[in-house]
C-alpha positions as CSV (number, residue, x, y, z in Angstrom):
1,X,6.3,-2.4,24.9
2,X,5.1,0.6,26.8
3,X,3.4,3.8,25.2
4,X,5.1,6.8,25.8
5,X,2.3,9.3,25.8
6,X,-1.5,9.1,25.2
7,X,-2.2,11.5,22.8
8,X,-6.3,12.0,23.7
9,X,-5.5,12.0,27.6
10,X,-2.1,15.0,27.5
11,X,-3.7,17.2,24.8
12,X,-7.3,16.6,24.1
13,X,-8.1,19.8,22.3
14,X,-5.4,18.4,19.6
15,X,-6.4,14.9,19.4
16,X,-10.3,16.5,19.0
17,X,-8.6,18.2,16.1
18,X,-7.1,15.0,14.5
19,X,-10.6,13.3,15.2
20,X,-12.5,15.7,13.6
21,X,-10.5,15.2,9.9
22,X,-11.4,11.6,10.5
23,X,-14.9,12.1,11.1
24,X,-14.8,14.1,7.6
25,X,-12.8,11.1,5.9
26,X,-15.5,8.3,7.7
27,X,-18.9,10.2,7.0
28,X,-18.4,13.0,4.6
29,X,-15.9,12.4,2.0
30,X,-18.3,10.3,-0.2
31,X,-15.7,7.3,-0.2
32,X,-16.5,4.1,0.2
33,X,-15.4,2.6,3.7
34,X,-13.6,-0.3,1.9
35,X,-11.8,1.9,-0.3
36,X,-10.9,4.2,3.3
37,X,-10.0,1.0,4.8
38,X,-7.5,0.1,1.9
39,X,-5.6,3.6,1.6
40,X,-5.5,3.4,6.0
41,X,-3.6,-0.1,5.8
42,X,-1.4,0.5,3.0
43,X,0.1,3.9,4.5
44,X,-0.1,2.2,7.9
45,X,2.4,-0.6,5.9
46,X,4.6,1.6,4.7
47,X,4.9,4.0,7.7
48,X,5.5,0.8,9.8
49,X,2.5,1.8,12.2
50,X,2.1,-1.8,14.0
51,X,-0.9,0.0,15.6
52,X,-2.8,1.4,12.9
53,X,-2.5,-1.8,10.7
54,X,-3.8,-3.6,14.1
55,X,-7.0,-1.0,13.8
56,X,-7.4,-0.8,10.3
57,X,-7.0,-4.5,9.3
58,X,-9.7,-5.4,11.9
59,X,-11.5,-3.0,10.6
60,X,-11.5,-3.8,7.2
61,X,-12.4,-7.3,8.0
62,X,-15.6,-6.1,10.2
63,X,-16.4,-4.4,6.6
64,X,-16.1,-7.8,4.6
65,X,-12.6,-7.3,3.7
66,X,-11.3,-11.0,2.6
67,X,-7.9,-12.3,4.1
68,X,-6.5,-12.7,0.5
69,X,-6.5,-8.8,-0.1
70,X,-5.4,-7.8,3.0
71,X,-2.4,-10.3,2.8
72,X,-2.0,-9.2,-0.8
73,X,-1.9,-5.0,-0.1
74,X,2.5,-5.1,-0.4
75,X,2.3,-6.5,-3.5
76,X,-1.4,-5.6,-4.9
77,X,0.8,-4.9,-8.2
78,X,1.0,-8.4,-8.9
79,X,-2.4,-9.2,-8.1
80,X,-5.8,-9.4,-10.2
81,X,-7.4,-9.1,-6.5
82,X,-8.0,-4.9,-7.1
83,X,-10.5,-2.8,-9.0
84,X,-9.3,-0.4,-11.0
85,X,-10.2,2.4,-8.7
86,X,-8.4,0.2,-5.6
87,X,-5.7,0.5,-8.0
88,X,-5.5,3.9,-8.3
89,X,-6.3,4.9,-4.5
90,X,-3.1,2.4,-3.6
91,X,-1.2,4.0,-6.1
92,X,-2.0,7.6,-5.0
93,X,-1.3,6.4,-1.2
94,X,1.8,5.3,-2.3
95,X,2.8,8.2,-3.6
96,X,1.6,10.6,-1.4
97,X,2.9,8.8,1.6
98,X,6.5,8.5,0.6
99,X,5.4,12.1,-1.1
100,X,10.3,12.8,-1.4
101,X,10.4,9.9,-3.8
102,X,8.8,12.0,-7.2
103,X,6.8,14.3,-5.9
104,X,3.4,12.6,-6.6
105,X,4.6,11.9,-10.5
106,X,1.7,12.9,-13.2
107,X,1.1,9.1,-14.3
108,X,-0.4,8.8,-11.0
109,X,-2.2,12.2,-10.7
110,X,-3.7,10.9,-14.8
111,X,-4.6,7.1,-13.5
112,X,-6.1,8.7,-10.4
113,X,-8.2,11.2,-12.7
114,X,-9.8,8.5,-14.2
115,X,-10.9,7.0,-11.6
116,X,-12.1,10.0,-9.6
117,X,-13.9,13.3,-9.7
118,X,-12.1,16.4,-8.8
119,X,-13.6,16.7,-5.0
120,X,-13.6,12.8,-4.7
121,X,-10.2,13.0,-5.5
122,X,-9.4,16.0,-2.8
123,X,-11.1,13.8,0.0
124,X,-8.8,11.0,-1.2
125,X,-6.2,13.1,-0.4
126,X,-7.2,14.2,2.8
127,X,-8.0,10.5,3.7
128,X,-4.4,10.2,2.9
129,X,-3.1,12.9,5.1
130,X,-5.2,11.9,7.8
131,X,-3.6,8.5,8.1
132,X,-0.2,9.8,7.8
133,X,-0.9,11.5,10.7
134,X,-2.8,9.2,12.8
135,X,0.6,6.9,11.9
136,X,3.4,9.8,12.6
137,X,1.0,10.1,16.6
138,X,1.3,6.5,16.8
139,X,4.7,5.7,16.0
140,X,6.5,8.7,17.8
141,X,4.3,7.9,21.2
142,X,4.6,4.4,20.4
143,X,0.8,3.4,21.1
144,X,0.5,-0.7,21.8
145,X,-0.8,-2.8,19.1
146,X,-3.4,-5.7,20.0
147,X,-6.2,-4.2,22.3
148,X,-8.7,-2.7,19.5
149,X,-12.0,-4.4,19.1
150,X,-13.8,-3.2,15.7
151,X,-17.1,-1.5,16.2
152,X,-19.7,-3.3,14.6
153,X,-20.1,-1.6,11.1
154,X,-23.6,-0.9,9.2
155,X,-22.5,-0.3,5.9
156,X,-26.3,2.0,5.9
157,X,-25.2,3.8,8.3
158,X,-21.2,4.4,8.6
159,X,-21.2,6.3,5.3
């Protein structure tokens, strides 16, 4: 497999944009970087972004993600493996990502109410949006899976 295009080198002023609602997600939305971690793979899963579930899942490992949650994600349903918070960030992925299929439905919006506060629930969203985007970039320029290495993360100072 052969990229197409690389988005940072052919239009950095646009991939400076991309990076700098990422920054916001990583260090200002007041998420936890486990929870950011979760709502980046499970988009990347449905979206079928070989690329960003490369990223993301090594990522999530470096932040003491377990193998048993990750290989549990498409079905985290059936699980006990998920807080309820998890629960409701999946869920709220889920729907914002295939966003045709119901429109976000209000027993989502209500489950994710009571798990959030009204700004944390806007930088969920945006964390949402973000990786929609980082997946629809990777996808249609077809960036190659396998080469990331995960930064070391310090939970002190990655927030």
């Amino acid at each position: 497999m052969e990229a197409r295009l690389n988005p940072q080198q052919v239009s950095p002023a646009a991939y400076t944009a991309m990076a700098g609602l990422e920054t916001f997600v990583r260090k200002a939305s007041k998420l936890e970087p486990s929870l950011v971690e979760l709502v980046k793979v499970r988009a990347s899963q449905i979206n079928g972004c070989a690329y960003c579930i490369d990223i993301h899942t090594k990522d999530a490992r470096s932040e003491g993600e377990t193998e048993q949650r990750l290989s549990a994600l498409t079905s985290w349903r059936e699980t006990p493996f998920f807080t309820a918070r998890e629960r409701a960030t999946l869920a709220w992925t889920e729907a914002l990502t295939l966003i045709t299929e119901g429109h976000v439905p209000d027993d989502i919006y209500e489950l994710a109410k009571q798990s959030f506060s009204d700004e944390e629930l806007v930088n969920l969203t945006v964390a949402v949006i973000a990786i929609n985007g980082w997946n629809r970039l990777a996808i249609s320029l077809r960036s190659v899976p396998g080469s990331y290495q995960p930064r070391m993360h310090n939970t002190a100072t990655s927030k």
